[in-house]
mmCIF file of the protein (N, C-alpha, C, O) and its ligand, coordinates in Angstrom:
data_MODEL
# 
_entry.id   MODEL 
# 
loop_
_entity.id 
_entity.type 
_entity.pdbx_number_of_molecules 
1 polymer     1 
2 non-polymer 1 
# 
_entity_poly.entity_id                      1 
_entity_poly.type                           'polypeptide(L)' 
_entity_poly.nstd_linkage                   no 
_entity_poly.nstd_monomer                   no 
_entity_poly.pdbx_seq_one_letter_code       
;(UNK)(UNK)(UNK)(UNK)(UNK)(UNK)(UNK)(UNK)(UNK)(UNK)(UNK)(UNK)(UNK)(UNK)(UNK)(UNK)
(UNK)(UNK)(UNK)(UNK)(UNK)(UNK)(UNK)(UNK)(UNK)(UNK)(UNK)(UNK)(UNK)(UNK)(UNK)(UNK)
(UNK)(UNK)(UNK)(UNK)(UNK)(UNK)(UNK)(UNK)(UNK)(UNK)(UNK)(UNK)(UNK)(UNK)(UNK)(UNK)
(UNK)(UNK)(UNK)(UNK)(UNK)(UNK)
;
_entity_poly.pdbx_seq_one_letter_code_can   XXXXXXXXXXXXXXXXXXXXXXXXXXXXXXXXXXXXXXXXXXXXXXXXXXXXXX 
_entity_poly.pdbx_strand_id                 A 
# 
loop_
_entity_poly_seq.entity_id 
_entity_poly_seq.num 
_entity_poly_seq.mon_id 
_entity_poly_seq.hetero 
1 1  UNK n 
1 2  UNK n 
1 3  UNK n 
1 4  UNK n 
1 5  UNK n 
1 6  UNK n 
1 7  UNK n 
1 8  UNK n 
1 9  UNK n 
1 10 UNK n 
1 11 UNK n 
1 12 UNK n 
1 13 UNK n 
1 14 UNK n 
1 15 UNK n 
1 16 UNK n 
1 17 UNK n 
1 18 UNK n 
1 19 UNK n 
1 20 UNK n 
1 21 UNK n 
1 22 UNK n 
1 23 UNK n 
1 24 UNK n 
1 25 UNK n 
1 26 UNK n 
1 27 UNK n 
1 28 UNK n 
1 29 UNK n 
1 30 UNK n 
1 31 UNK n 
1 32 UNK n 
1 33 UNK n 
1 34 UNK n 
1 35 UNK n 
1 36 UNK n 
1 37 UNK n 
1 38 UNK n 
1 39 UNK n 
1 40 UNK n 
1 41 UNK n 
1 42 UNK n 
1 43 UNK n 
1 44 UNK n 
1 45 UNK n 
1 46 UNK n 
1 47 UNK n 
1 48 UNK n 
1 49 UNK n 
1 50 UNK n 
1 51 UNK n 
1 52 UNK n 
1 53 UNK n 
1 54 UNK n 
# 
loop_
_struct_asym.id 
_struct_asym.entity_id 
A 1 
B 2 
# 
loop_
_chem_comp.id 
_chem_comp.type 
_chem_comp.mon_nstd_flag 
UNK 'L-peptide linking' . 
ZN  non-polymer         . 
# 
_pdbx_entity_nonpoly.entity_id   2 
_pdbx_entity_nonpoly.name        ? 
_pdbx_entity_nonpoly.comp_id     ZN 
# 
_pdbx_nonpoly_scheme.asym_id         B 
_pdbx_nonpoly_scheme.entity_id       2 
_pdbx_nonpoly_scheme.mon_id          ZN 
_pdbx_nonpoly_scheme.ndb_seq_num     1 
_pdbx_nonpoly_scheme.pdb_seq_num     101 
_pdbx_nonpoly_scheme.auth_seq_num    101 
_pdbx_nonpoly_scheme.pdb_mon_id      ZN 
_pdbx_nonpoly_scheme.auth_mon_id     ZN 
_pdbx_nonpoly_scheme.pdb_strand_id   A 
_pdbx_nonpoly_scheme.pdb_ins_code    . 
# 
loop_
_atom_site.group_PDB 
_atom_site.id 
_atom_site.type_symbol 
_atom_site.label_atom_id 
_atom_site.label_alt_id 
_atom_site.label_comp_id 
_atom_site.label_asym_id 
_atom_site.label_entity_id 
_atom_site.label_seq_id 
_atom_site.pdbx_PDB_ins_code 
_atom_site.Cartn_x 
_atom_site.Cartn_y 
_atom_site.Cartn_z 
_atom_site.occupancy 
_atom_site.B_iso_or_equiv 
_atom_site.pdbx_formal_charge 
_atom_site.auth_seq_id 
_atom_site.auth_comp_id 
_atom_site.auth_asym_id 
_atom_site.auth_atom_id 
_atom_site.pdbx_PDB_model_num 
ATOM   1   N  N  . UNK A 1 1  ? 0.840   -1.196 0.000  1.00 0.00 ? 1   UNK A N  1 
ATOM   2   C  CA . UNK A 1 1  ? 0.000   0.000  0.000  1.00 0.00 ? 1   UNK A CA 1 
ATOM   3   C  C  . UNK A 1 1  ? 0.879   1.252  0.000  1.00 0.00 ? 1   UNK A C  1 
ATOM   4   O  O  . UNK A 1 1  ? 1.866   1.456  0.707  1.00 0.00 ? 1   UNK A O  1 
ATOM   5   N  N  . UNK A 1 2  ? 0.434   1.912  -0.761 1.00 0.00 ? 2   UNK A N  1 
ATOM   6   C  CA . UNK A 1 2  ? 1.066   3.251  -1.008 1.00 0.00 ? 2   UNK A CA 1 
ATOM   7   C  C  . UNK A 1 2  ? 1.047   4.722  0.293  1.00 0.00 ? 2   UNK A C  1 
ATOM   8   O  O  . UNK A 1 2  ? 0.015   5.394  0.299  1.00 0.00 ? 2   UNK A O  1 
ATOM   9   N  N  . UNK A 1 3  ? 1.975   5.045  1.117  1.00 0.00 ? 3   UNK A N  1 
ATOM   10  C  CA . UNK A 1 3  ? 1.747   6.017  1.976  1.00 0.00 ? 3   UNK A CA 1 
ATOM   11  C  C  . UNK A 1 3  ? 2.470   7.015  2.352  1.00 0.00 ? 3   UNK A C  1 
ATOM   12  O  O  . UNK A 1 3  ? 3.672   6.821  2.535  1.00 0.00 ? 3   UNK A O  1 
ATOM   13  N  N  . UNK A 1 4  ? 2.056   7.967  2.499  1.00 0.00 ? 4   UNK A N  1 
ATOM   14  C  CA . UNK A 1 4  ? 3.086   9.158  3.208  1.00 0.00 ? 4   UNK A CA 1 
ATOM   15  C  C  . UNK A 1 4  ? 3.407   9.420  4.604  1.00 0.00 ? 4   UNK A C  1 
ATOM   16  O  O  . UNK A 1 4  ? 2.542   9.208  5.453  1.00 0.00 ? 4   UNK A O  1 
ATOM   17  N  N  . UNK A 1 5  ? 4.692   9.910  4.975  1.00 0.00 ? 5   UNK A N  1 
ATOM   18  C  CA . UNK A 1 5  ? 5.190   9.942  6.228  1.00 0.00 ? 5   UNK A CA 1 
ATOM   19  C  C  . UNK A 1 5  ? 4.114   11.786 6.644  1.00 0.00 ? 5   UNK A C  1 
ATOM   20  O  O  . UNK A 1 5  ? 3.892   12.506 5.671  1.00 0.00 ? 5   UNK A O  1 
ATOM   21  N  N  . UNK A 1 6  ? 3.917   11.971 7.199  1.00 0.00 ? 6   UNK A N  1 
ATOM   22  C  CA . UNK A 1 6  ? 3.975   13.761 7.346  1.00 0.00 ? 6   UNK A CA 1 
ATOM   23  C  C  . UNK A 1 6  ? 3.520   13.854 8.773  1.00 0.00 ? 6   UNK A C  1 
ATOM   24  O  O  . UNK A 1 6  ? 3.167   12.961 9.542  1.00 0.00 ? 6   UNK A O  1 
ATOM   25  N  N  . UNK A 1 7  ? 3.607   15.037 8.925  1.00 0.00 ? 7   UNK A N  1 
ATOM   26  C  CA . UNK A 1 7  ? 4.032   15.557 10.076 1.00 0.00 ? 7   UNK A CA 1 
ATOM   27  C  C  . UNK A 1 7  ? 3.065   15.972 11.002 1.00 0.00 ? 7   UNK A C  1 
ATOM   28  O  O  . UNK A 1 7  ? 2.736   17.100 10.636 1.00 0.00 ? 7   UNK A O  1 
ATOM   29  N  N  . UNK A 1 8  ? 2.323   15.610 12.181 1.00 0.00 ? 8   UNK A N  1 
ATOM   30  C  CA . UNK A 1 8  ? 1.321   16.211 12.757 1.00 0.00 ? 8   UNK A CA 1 
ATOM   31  C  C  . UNK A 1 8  ? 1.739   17.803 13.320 1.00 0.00 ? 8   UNK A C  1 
ATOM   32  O  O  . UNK A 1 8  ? 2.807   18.017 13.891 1.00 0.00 ? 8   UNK A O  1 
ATOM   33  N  N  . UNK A 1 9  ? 0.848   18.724 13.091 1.00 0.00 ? 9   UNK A N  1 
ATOM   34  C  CA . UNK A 1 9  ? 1.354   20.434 13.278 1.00 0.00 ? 9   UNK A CA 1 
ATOM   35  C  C  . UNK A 1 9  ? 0.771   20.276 14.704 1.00 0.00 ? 9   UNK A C  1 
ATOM   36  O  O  . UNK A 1 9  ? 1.181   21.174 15.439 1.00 0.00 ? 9   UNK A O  1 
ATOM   37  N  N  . UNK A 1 10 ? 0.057   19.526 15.227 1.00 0.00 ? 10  UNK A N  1 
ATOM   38  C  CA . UNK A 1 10 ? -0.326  19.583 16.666 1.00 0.00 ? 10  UNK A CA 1 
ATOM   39  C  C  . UNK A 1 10 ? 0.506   18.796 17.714 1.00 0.00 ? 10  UNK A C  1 
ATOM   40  O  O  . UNK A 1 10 ? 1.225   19.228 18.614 1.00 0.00 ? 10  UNK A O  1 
ATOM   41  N  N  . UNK A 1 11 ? 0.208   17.510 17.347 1.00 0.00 ? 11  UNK A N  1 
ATOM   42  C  CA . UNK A 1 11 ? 0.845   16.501 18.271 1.00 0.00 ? 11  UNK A CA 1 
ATOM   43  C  C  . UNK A 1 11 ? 2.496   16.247 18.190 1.00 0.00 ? 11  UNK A C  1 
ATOM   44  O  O  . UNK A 1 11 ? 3.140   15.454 18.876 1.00 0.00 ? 11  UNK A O  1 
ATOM   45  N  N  . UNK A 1 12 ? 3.096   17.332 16.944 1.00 0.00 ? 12  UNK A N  1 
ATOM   46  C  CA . UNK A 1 12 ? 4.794   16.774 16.455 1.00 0.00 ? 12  UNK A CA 1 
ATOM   47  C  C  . UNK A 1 12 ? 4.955   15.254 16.236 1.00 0.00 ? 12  UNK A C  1 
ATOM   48  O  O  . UNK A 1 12 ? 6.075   14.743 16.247 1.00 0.00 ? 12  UNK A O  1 
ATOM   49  N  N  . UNK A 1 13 ? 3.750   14.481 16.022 1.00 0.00 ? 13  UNK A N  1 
ATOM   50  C  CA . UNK A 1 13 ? 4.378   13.036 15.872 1.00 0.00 ? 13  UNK A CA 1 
ATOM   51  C  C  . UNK A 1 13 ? 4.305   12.930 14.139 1.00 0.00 ? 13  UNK A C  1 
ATOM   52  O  O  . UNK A 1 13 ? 4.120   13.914 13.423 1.00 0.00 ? 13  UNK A O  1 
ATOM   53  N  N  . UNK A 1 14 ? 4.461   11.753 13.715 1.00 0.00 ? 14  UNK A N  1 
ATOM   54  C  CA . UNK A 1 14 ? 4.560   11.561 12.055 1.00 0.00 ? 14  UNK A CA 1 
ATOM   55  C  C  . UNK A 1 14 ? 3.692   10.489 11.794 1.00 0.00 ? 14  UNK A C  1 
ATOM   56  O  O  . UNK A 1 14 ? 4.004   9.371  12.203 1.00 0.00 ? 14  UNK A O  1 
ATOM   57  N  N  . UNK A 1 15 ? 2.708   10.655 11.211 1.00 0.00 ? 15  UNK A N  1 
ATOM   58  C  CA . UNK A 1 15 ? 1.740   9.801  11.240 1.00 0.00 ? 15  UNK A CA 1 
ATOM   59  C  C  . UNK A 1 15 ? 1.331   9.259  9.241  1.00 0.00 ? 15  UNK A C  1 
ATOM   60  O  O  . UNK A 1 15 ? 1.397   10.017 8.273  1.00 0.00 ? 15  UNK A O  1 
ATOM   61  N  N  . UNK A 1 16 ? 0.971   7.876  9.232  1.00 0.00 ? 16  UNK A N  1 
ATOM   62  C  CA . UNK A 1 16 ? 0.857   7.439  7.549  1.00 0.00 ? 16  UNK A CA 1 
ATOM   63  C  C  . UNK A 1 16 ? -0.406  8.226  7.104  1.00 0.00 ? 16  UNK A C  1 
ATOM   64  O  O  . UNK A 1 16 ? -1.276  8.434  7.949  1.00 0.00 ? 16  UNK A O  1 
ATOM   65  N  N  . UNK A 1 17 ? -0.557  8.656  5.891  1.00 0.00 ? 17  UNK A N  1 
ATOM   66  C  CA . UNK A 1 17 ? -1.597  9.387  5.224  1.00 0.00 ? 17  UNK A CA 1 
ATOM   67  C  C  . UNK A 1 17 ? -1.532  8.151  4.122  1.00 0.00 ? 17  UNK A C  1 
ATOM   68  O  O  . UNK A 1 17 ? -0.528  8.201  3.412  1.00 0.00 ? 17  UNK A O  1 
ATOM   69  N  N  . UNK A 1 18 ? -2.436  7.050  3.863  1.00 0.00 ? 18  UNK A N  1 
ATOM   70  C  CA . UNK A 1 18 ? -2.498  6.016  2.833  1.00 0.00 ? 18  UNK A CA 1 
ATOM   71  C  C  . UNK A 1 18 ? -3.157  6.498  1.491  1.00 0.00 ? 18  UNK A C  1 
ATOM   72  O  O  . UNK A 1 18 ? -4.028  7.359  1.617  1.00 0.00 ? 18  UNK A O  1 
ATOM   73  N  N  . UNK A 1 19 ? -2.860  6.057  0.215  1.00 0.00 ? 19  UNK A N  1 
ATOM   74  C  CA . UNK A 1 19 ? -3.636  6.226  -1.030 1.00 0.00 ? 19  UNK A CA 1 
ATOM   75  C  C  . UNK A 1 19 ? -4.946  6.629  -0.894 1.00 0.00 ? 19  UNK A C  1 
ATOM   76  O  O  . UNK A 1 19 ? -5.591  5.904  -0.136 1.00 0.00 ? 19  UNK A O  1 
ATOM   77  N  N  . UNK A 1 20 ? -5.407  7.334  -1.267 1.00 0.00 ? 20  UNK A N  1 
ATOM   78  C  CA . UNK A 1 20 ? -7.174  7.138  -1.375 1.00 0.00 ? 20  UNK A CA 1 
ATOM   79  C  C  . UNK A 1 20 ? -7.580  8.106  -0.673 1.00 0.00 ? 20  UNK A C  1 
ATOM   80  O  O  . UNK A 1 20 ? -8.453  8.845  -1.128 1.00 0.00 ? 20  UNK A O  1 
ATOM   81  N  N  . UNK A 1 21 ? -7.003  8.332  0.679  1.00 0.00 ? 21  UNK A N  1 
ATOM   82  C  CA . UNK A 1 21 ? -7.249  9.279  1.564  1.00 0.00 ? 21  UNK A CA 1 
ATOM   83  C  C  . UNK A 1 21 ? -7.262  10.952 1.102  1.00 0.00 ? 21  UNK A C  1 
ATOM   84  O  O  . UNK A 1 21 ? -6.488  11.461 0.291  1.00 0.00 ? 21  UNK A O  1 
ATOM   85  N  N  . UNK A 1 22 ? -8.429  11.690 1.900  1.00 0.00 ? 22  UNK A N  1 
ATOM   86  C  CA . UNK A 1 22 ? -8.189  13.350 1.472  1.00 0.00 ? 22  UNK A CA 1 
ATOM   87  C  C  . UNK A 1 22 ? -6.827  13.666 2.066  1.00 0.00 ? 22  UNK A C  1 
ATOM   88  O  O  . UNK A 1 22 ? -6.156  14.412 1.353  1.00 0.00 ? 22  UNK A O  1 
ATOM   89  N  N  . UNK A 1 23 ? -6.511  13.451 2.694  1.00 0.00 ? 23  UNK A N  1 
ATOM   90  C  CA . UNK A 1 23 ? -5.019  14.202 3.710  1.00 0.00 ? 23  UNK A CA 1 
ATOM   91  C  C  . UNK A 1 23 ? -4.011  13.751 2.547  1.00 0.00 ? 23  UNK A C  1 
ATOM   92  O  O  . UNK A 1 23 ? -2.928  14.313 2.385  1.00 0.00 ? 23  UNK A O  1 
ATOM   93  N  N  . UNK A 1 24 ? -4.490  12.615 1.697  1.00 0.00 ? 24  UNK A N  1 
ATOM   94  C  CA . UNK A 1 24 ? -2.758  11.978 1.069  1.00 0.00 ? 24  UNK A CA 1 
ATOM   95  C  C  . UNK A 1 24 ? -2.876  13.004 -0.219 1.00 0.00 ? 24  UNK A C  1 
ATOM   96  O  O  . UNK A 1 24 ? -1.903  13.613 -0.662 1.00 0.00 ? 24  UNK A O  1 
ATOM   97  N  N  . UNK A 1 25 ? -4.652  13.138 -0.930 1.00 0.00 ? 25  UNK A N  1 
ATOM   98  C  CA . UNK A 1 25 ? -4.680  13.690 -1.714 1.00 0.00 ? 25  UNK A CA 1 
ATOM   99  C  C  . UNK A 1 25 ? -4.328  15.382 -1.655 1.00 0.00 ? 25  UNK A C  1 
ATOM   100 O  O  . UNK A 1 25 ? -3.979  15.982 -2.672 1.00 0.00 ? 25  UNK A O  1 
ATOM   101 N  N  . UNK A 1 26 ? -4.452  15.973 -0.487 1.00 0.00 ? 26  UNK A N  1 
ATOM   102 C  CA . UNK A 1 26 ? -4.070  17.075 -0.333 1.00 0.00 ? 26  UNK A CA 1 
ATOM   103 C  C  . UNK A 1 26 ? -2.709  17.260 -0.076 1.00 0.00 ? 26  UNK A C  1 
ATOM   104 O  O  . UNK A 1 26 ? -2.403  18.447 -0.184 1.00 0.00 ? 26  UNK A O  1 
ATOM   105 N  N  . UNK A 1 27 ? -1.599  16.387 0.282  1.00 0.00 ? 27  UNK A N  1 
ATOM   106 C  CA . UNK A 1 27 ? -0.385  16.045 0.331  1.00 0.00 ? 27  UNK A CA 1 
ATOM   107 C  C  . UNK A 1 27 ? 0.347   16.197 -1.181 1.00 0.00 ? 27  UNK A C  1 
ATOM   108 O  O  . UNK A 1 27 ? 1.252   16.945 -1.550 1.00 0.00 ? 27  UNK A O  1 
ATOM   109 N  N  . UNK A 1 28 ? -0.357  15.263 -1.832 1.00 0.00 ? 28  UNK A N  1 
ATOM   110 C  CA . UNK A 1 28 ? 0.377   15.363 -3.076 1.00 0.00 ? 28  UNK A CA 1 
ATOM   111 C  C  . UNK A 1 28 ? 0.306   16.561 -4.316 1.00 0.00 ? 28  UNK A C  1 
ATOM   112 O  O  . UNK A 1 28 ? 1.017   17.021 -5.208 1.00 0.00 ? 28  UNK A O  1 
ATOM   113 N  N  . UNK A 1 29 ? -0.729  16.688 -3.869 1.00 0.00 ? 29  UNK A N  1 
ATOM   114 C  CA . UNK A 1 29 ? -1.338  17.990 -4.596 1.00 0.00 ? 29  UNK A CA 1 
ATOM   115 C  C  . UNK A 1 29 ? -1.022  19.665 -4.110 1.00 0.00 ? 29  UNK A C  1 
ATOM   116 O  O  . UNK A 1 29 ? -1.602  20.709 -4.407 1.00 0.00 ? 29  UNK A O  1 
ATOM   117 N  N  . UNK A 1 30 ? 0.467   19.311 -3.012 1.00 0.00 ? 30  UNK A N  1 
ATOM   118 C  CA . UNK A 1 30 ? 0.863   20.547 -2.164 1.00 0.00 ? 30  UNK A CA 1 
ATOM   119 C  C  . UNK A 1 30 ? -0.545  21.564 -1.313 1.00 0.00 ? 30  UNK A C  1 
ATOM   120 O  O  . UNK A 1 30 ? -0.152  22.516 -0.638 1.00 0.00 ? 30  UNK A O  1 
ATOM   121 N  N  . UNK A 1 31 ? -1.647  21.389 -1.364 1.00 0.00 ? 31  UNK A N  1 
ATOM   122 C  CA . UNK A 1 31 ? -2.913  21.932 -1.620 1.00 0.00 ? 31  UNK A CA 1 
ATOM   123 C  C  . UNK A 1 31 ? -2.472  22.816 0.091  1.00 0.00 ? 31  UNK A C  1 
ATOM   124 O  O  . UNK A 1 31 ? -2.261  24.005 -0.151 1.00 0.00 ? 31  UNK A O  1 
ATOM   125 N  N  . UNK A 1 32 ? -2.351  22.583 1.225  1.00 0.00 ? 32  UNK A N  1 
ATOM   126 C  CA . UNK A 1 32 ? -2.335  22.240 2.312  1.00 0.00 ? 32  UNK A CA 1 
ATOM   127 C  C  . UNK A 1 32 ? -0.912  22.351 2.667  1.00 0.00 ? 32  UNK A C  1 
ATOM   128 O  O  . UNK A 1 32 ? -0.371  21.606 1.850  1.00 0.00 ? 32  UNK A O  1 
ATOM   129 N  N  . UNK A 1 33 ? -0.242  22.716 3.212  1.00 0.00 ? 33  UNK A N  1 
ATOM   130 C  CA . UNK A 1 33 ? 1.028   22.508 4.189  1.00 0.00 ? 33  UNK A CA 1 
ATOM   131 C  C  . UNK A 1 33 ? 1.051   22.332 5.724  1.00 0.00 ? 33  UNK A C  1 
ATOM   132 O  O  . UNK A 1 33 ? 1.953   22.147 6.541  1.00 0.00 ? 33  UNK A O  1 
ATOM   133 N  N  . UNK A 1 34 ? -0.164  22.449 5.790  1.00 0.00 ? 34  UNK A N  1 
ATOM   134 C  CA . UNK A 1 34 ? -0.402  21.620 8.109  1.00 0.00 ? 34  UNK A CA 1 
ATOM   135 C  C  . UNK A 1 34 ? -1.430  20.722 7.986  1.00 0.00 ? 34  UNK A C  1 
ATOM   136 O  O  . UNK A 1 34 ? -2.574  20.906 7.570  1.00 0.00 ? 34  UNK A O  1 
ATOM   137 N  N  . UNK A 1 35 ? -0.814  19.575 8.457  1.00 0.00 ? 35  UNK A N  1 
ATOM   138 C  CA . UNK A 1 35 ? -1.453  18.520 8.880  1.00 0.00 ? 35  UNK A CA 1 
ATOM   139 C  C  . UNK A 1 35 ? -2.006  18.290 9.989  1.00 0.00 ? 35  UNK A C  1 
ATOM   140 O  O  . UNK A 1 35 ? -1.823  19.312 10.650 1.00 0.00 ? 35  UNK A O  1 
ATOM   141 N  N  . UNK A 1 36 ? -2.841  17.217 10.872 1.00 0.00 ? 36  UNK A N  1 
ATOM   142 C  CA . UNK A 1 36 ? -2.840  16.778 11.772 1.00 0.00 ? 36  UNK A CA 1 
ATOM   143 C  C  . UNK A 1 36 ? -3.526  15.714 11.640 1.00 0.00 ? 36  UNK A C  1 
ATOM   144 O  O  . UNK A 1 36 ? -4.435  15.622 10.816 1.00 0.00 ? 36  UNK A O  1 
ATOM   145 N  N  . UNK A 1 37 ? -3.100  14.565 12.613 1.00 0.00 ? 37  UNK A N  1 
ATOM   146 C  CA . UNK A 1 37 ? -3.424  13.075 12.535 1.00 0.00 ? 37  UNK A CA 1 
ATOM   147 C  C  . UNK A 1 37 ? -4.429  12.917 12.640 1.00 0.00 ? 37  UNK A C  1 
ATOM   148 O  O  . UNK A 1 37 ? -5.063  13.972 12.605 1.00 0.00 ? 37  UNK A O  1 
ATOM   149 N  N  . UNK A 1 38 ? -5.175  11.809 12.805 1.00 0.00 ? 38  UNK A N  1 
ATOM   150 C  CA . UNK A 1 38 ? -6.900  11.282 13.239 1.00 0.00 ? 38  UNK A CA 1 
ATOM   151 C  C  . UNK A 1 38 ? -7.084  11.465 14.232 1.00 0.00 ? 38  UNK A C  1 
ATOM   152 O  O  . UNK A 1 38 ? -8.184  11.922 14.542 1.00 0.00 ? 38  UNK A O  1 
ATOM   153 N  N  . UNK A 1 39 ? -5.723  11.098 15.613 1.00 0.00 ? 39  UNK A N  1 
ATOM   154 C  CA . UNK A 1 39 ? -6.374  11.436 16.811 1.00 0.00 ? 39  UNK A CA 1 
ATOM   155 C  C  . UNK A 1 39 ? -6.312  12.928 16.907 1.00 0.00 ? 39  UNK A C  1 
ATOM   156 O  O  . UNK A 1 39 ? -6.749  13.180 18.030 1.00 0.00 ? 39  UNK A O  1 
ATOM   157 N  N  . UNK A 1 40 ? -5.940  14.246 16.203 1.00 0.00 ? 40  UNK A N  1 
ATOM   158 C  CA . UNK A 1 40 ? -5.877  15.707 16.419 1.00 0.00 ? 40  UNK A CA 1 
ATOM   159 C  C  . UNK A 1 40 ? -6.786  16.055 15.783 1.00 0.00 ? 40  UNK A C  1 
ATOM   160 O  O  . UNK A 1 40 ? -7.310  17.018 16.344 1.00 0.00 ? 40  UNK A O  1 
ATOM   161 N  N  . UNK A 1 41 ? -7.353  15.754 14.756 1.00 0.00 ? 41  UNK A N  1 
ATOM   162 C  CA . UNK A 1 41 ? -8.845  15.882 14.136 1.00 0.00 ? 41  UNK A CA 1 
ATOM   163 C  C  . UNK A 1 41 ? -9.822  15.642 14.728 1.00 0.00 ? 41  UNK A C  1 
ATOM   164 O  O  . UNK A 1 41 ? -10.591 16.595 14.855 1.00 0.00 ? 41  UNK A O  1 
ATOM   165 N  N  . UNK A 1 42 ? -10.182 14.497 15.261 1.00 0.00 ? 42  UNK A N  1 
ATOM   166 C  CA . UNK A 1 42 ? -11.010 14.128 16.160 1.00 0.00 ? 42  UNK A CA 1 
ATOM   167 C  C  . UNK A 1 42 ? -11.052 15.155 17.118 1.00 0.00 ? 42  UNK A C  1 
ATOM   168 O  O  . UNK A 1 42 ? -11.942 15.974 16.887 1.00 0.00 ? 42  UNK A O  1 
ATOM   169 N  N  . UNK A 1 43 ? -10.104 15.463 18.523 1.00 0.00 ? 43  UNK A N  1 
ATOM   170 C  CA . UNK A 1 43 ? -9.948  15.827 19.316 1.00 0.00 ? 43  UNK A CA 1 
ATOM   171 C  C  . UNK A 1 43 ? -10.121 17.686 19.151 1.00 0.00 ? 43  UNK A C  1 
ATOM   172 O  O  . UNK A 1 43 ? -10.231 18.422 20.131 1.00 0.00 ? 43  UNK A O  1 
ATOM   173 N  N  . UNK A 1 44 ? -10.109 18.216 17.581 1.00 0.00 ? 44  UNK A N  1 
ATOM   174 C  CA . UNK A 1 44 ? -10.310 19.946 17.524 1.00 0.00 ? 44  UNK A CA 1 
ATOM   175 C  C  . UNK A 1 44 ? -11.425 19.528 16.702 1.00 0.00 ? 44  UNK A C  1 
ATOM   176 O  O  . UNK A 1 44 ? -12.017 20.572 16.432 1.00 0.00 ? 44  UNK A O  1 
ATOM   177 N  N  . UNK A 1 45 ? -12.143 18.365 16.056 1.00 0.00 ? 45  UNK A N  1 
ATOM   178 C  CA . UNK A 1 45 ? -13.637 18.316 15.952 1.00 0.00 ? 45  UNK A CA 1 
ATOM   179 C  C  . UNK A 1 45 ? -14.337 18.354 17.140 1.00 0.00 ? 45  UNK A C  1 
ATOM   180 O  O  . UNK A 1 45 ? -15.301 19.118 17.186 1.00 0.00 ? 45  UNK A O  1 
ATOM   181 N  N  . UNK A 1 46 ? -14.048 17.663 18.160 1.00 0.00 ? 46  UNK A N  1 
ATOM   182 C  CA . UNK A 1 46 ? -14.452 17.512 19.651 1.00 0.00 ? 46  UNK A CA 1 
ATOM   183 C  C  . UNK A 1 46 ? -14.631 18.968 20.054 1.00 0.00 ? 46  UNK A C  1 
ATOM   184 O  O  . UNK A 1 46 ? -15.718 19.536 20.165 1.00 0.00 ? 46  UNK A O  1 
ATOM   185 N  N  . UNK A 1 47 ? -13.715 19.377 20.211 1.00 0.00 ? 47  UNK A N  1 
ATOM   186 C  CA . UNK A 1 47 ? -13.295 20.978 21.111 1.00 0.00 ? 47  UNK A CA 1 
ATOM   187 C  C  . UNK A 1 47 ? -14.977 21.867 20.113 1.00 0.00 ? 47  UNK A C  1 
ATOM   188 O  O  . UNK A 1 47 ? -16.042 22.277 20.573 1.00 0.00 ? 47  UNK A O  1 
ATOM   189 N  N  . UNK A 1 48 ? -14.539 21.835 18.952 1.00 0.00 ? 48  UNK A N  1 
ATOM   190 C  CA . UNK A 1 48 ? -15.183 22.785 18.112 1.00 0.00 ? 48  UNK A CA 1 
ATOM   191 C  C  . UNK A 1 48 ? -16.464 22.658 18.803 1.00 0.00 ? 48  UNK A C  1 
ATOM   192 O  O  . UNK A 1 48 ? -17.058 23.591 19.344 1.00 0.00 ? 48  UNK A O  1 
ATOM   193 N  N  . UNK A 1 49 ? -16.882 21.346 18.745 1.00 0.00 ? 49  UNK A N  1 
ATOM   194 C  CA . UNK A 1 49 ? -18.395 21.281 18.901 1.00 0.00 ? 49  UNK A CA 1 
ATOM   195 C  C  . UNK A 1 49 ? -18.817 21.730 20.155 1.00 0.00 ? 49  UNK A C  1 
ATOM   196 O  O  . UNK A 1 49 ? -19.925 22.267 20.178 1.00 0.00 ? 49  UNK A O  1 
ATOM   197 N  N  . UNK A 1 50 ? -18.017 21.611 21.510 1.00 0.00 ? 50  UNK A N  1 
ATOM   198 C  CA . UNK A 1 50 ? -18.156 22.005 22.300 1.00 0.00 ? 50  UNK A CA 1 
ATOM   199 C  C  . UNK A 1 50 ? -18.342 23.434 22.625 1.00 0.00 ? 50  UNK A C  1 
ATOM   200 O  O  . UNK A 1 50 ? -19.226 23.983 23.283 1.00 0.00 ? 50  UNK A O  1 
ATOM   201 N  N  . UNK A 1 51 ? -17.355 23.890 22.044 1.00 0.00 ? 51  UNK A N  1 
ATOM   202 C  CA . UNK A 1 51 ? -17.473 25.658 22.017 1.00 0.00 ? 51  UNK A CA 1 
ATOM   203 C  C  . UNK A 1 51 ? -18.687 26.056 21.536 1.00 0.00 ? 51  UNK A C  1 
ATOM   204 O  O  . UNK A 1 51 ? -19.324 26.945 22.100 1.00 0.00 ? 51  UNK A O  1 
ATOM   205 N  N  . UNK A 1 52 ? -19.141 25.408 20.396 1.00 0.00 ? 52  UNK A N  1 
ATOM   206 C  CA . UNK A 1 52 ? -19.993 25.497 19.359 1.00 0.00 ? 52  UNK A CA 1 
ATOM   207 C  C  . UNK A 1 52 ? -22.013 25.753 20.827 1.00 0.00 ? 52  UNK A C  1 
ATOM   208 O  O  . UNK A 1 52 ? -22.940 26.559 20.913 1.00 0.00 ? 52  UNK A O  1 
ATOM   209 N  N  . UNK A 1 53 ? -21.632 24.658 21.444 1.00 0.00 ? 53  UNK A N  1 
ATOM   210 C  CA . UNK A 1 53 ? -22.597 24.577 22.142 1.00 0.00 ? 53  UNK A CA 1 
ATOM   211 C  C  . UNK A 1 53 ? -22.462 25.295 23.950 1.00 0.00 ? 53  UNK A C  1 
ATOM   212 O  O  . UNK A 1 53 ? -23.138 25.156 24.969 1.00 0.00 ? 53  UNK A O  1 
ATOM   213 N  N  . UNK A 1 54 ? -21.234 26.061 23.597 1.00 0.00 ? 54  UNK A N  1 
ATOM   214 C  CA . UNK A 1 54 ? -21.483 26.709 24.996 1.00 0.00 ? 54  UNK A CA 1 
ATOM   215 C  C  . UNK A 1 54 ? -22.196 27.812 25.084 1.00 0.00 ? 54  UNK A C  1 
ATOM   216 O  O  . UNK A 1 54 ? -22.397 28.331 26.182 1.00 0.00 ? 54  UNK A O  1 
HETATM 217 ZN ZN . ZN  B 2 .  ? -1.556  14.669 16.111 1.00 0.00 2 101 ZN  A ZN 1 
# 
C-alpha cells in the first residue's frame, strides 16, 4: 500500500496518510502545508463542537 510519512502540526508526531485518503490527496497535490493526525482531528472536531454549544 502506497503512503506518506507527514508531520502532525499539533501533536509533532509523524503519522501514515495512505492512497485514497483526502489528507494523502491534499499532500500530493501541495494543496495544504499543516497537517494533523486522526487522533488531532477528532480531538479539535471535539473541542469545536463544544465551544460550538457553549
Ligand atoms: Zn496529532
Amino acid at each position: 500500500m502506497i503512503y506518506y510519512e507527514v508531520l502532525c502540526y499539533s501533536c509533532k508526531k509523524t503519522f501514515r496518510v495512505y492512497e485514497g485518503s483526502l489528507i494523502y490527496k491534499q499532500f500530493k497535490e501541495r494543496r495544504s502545508r499543516i497537517f494533523c493526525c486522526e487522533d488531532c482531528s477528532h480531538k479539535i472536531r471535539i473541542d469545536a463542537i463544544k465551544n460550538f454549544f457553549r
